[in-house]
N, C-alpha and C positions, 0 to 999 in steps of 0.2 A: 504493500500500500504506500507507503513512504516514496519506494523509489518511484512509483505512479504516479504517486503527486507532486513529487518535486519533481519530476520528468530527469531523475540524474539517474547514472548506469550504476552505482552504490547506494547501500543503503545497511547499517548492520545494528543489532542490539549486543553491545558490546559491558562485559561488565570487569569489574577492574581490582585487581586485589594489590600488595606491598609493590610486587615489580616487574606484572604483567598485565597485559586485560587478554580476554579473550571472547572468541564473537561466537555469542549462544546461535543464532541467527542470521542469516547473512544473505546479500545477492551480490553477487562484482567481486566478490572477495574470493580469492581461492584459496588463503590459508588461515588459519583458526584462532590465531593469535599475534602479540606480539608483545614486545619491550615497554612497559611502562612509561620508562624514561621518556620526554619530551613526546608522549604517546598525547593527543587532543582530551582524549576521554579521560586520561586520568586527573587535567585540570578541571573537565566537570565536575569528578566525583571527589574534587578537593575542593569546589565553591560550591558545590550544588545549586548552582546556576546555567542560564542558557551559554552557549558558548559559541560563536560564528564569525572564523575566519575566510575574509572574502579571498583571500590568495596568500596560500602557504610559502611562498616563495619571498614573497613582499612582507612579512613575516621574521623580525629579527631572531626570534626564538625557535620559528618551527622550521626557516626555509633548511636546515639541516638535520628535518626529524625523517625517522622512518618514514610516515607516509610521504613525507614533499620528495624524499630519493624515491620511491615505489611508483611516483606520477603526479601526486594527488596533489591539488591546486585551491578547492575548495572544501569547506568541512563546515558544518552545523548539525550541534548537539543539544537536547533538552536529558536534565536528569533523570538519572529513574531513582525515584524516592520514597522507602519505604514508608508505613504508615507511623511506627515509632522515629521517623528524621532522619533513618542512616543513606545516606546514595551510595547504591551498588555502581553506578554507573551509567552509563549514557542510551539512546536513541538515537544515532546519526544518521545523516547522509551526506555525503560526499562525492567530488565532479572533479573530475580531471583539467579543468576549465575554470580560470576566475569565474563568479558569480556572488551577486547580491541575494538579502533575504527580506521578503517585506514582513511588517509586523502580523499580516494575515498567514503566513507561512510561518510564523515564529509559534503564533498561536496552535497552528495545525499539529507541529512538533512536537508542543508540550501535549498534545493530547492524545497523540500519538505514545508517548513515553505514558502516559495514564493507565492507556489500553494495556500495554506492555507490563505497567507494575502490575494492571488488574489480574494478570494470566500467571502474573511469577506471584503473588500473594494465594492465587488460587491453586496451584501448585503447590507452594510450601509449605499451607494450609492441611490440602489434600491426603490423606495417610499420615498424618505429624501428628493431629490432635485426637483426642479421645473424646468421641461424640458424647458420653455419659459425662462424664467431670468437667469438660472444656483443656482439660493438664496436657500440655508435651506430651505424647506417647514414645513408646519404646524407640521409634526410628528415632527421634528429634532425641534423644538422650544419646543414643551410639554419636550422630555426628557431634552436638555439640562437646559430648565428651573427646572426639577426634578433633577438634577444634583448641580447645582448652589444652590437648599434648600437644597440638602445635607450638601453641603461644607460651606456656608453662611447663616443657619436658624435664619431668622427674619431680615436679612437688607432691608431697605428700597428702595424700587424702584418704578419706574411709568413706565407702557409700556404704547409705542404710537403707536396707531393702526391707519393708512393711508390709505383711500377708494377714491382712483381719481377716479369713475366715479359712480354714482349713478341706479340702474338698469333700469330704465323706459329711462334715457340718455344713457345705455349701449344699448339696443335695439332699440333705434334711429339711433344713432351711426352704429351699426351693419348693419342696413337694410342699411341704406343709401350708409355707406363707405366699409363695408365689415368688417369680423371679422378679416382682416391681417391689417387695422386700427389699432385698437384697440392694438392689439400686438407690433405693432411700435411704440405705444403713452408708454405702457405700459416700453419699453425697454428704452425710453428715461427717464422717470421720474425715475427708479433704478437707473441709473449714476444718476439724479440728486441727487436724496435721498441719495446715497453713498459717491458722494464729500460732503454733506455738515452734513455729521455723524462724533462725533468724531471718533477717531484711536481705533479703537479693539472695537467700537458698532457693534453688527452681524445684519444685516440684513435681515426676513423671509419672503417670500411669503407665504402665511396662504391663501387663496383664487384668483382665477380671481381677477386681479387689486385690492385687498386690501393685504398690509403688516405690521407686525408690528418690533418693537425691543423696545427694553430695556433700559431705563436710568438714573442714579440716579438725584436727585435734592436738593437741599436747602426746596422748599415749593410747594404746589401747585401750587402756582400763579406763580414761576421759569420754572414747567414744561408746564403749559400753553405757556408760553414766550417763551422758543423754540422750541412748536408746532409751532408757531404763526410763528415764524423764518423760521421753516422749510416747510411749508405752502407759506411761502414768494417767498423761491426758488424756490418749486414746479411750481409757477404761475409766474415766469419768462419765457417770450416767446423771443424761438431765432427765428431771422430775416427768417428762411429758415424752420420753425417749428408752422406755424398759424394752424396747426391742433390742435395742445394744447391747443388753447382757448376753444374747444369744452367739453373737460372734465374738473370737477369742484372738485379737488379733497379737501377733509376734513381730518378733526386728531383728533382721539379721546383720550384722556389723563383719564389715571384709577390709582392710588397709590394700589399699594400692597405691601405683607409682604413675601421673600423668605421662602418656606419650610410651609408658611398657605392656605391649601386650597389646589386646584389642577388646572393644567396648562389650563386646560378648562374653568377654572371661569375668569381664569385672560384676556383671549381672549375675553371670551363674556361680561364681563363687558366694557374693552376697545372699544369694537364692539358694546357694550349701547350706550357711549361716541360719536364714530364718525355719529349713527343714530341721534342722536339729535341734531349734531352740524350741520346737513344737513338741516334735519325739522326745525332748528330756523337760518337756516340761516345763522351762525355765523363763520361755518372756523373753527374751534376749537372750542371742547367741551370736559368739565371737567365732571368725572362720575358723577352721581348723583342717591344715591341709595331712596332717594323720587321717584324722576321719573323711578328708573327702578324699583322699587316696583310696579308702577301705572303699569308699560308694564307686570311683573308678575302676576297681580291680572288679567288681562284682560283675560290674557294668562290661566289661572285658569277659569274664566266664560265661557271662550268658550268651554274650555273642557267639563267643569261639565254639562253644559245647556243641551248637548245629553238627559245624563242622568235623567234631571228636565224633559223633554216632558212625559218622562213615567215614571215617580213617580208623583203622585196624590198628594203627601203632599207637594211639593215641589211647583208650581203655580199655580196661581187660578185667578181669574177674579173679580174686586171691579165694581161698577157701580155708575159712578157719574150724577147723577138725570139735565136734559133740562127743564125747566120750562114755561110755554104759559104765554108770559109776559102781555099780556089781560085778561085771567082767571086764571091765577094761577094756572093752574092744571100741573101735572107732565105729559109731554107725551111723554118722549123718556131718554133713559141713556144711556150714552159710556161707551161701556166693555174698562176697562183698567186693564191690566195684570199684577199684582207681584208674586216676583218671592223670597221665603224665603230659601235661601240656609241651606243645613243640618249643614255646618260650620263658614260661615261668616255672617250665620242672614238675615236680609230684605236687598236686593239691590235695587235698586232704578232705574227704567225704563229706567231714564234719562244717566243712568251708562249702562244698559247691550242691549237694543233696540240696539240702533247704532251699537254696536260691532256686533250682531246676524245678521242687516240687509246686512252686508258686508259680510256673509255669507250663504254658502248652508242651515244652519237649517233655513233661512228666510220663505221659504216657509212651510218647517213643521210648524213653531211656528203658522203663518197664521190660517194651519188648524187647529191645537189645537185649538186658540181661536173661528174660525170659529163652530167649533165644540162646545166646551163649551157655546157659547152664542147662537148657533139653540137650544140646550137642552134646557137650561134656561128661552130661549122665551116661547116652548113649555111645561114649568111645568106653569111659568107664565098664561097662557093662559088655565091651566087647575082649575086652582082658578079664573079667570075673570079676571086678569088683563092685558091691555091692553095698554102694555109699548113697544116703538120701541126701537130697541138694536142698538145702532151704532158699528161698527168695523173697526178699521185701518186697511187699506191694503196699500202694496208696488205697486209701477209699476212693481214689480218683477212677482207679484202673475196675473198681467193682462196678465202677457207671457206665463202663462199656459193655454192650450186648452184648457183644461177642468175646467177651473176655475168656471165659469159660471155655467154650466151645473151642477158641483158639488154642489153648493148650492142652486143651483134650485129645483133639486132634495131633498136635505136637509129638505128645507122646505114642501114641498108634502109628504116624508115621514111622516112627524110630523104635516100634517093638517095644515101648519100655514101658512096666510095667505102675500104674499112679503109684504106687510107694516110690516112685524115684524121685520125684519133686514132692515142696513143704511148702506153706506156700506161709508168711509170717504177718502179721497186720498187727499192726496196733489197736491197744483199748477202743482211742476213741473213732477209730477208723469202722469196727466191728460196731461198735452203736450207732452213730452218728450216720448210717446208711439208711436211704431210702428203698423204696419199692426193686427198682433195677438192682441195686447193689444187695440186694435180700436176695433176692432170685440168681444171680451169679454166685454166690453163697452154695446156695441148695444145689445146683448145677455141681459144680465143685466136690462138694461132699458125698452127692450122689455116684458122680466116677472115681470115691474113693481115695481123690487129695488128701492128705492132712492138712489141717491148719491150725496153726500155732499163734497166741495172741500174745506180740511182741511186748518190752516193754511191762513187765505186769506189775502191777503195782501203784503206775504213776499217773496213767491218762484218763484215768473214770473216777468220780467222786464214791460213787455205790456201788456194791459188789452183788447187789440184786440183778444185773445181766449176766452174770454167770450161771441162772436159770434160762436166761433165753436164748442164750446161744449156741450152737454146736459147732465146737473144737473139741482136738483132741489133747493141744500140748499147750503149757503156759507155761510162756521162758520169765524168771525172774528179772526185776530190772537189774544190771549192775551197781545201782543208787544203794540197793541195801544188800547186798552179798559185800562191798567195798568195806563194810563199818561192823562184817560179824567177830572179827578179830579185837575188834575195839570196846564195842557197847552189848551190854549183855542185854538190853530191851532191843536191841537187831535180832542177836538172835533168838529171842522170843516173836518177834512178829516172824520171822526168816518162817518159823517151825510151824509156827501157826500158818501162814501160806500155804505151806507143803502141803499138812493133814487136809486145810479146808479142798486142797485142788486134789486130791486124792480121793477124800471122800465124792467129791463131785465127780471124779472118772475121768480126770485128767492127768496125763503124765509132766513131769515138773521137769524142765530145765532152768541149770542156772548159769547166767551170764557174770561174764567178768571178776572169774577166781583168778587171785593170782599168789594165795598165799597156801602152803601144804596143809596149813589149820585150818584155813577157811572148807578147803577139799572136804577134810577127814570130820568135820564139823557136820557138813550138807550130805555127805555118806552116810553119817550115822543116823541122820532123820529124815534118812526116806529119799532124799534125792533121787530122781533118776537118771538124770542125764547133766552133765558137766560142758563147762565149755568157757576160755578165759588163756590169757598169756602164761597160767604154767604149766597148762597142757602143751598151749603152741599158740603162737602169731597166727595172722592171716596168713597165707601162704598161695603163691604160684602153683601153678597144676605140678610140675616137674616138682617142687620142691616140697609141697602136699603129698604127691606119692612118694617120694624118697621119705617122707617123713613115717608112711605110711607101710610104707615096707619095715623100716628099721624098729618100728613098734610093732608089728609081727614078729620080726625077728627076736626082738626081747622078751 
């Protein structure tokens, strides 16, 4: 439009920073920027006024600037000027050719640069603000914090990231009160948060009900203190405002360095900060790269584990030997799964189980092992021995139809006979089951599995399901075989288990001997089945049978 109305072959919107400008915009022009220096535009946006040189050359100051060497003879600029005062910079046109400007073309210019600010306000408008609060949003906080490492690299700050409502209380909240709730709570606590920020702290909406800003401090333990403060007002309830007791909001406090790192680190660190300050409780929480190292690494095994189900070097199955504590003879071992990752080495079950079971690969992992220990029975079985294989499952794995079936089948293909798998579940795994997982149950029992209910002792409050359930075996926890050595009211409950799971018609094993007294102790009342480091470690197939031969042999 510009170059149309001034009828010139140029015409650019050019904006200008320390000691360049550069043309967002342009016709005539074939390169995208240029030199500040003795540049026309960046004397606009240092008067923030109109600017019109009839002929660069006749020009003590410019006839030696880049444009008068490039050709350019004429040039007129109107500012572009924000609505807080600052000028980015110019609106020009320019003509290879002396030329005059009348005041009706002067006018046209500035209204021209109007149009121009109206398109870059709506722009930087546009995805920057948060329609609920009116706050800066997430984007406008990354740059201007990329801004601020410019101008300030390496000062010191701490941002405080504020999450009022936690999400499992957010969709409480939600269902109950409605989502325009939550909106009203949310609008009340930004006045809060803004009366009690000092003067010129910016305030962001970075997500749903969590915000952060910026601030400096003396130490740590300073910007703890007016998290703590601010946290304080937040849970100030006015008389006409008891729905605020419903949200529980937290602050998470992170130190960082302007200009190290990038604007996303510094979020998600602060956002480490306010998750733990939830999970412990406490109102305020100071980063802690220990603990968000642990949330990394977790975050790392779940990804990679995909990967471990189908790479064969990666997990494998050790068996730790059940002993007939009458004959001595070995008659059953728990497949127990490790898992040697290609980068971090041997993890330890106790580390990576839990994380998997809270996940979808819980059921894959299941079959793996299900799978690796029906093979094993069946090589087992093809040299004569005649070992039951126990297997941890989830109540998750009882949800599946086919769960049953699946390893019914399993074994038939491989001739082996249900005594060769055990199959172990937990307390609350065996109650805690619905209709499906009842029915996988009876399937199970019916082709003559055993099952064993892991763990006894620890995961059911009332021992009144030990009428409803059909098992055959209940392994003792290792929580109380660990302390019969020590407390004589251990082994008074220890014996009291034994009898009551006897009389009930169940066979007793116990986990986690590792003392010869503790052995000769659980023998003598009734034990039937042992199992613990001073029998034997978990064990490799090769070094289970080696083990397995040479207790023969003895």
């Amino acid at each position: 439009m510009a170059s149309q109305l001034f009828d010139l072959p140029i015409a650019a919107v050019s904006l200008t920073d320390s000691d360049r400008q550069w043309f967002k915009s342009r016709v005539g022009v074939a390169h995208t920027e240029i030199p500040r220096f003795k540049a026309c535009c960046g004397e606009v946006a240092d008067s923030s006024e109109m600017l019109v040189i009839n002929d660069l050359l006749a020009s003590p100051y410019y006839r030696d600037s880049t444009l008068a060497h490039s050709g350019i003879r004429f040039y007129a600029g109107a500012p572009l000027v924000t609505r807080e005062g600052y000028t980015l910079g110019a609106m020009c046109v320019l003509g290879t050719e002396p030329r005059d400007v009348t005041e009706h073309e002067q006018a046209v210019l500035r209204d021209l640069a109007s149009m121009v600010m109206g398109q870059i306000e709506m722009q930087h408008a546009y995805g920057r603000v948060d329609p609920l609060t009116g706050l800066a949003n997430r984007s406008q906080f990354l740059e201007d914090l990329e801004d601020l490492g410019r101008d300030q690299p390496g000062r010191s700050l701490f941002a405080f990231f504020t999450d009022l409502v936690d999400i499992e209380q957010m969709m409480s909240i939600q269902r109950v009160m409605g989502p325009a709730f939550l909106d009203k709570q949310t609008k009340s606590a930004v006045m809060r948060l803004q009366r009690s920020l000092h003067k010129g702290v910016k305030l962001y909406s970075v997500s749903p009900y969590q915000f952060v800003h910026v601030m400096e401090a003396s130490s740590a333990q300073e910007a703890v203190e007016l998290a703590s403060a601010l946290r304080a007002n937040l849970a100030v309830v006015a008389p006409d405002d008891s729905g605020a007791l419903m949200t529980r909001p937290v602050i998470g406090v992170a130190p960082f360095r302007l200009g190290e790192g990038l604007g996303e680190d510094v979020l998600r660190v602060a956002h480490c900060a306010s998750q733990d300050a939830r999970q412990l409780e406490g109102g305020v929480g100071l980063y802690s790269s220990e603990l968000d190292a642990r949330y990394r690494r977790r975050f790392v095994l779940l990804d990679d584990f995909s990967c471990a189900l189908t790479d064969a070097s990666q997990l494998r199955l050790n068996y730790q030997p059940r002993v007939h504590m009458k004959t001595g003879a070995c008659v059953g071992a728990e497949a127990l799964i490790r898992w040697k990752h290609p980068l971090l080495g041997d993890i330890s079950p106790a580390e990576f189980i839990p994380l998997i079971e809270q996940t979808k690969m819980a059921r894959p992992l299941t079959r793996w092992v299900v799978a690796q220990a029906v093979e094993q029975a069946a090589r087992w079985q093809s040299i004569g021995l005649e070992v039951c294989i126990s297997i941890n499952v989830t109540a998750l794995n009882l949800e599946e139809t086919d769960f049953a079936q699946n390893l019914v089948s399993a074994l038939t293909e491989r001739n082996l006979p249900s005594s060769a798998i055990e199959l172990e579940l937990t307390e609350s795994a065996m109650i805690g089951n619905g209709p499906a997982a009842s029915s996988q149950l009876e399937m199970l029992q019916a082709a003559g599995i055993s099952i064993a209910i892991d763990d006894f002792g620890t995961g059911y409050s009332s021992l009144s399901y030990l009428q409803k359930i059909t098992a055959q075996v209940v392994k003792i926890d290792r929580s109380f075989i660990s302390l019969l050595d020590q407390r004589p009211r251990s082994q008074t409950l220890v014996k009291a288990m034994v009898g009551m799971a006897h009389d009930l018609g169940y066979s007793v094993v116990a986990e986690g001997i590792e003392e010869p007294e503790v052995y000769d102790f659980l023998k003598a009342i009734g034990c039937d089945e042992a199992q613990g480091y001073l029998l034997s470690r978990p064990l490799p197939v090769e070094a289970f049978e080696h083990w397995l031969a040479h207790r023969h042999d003895s």
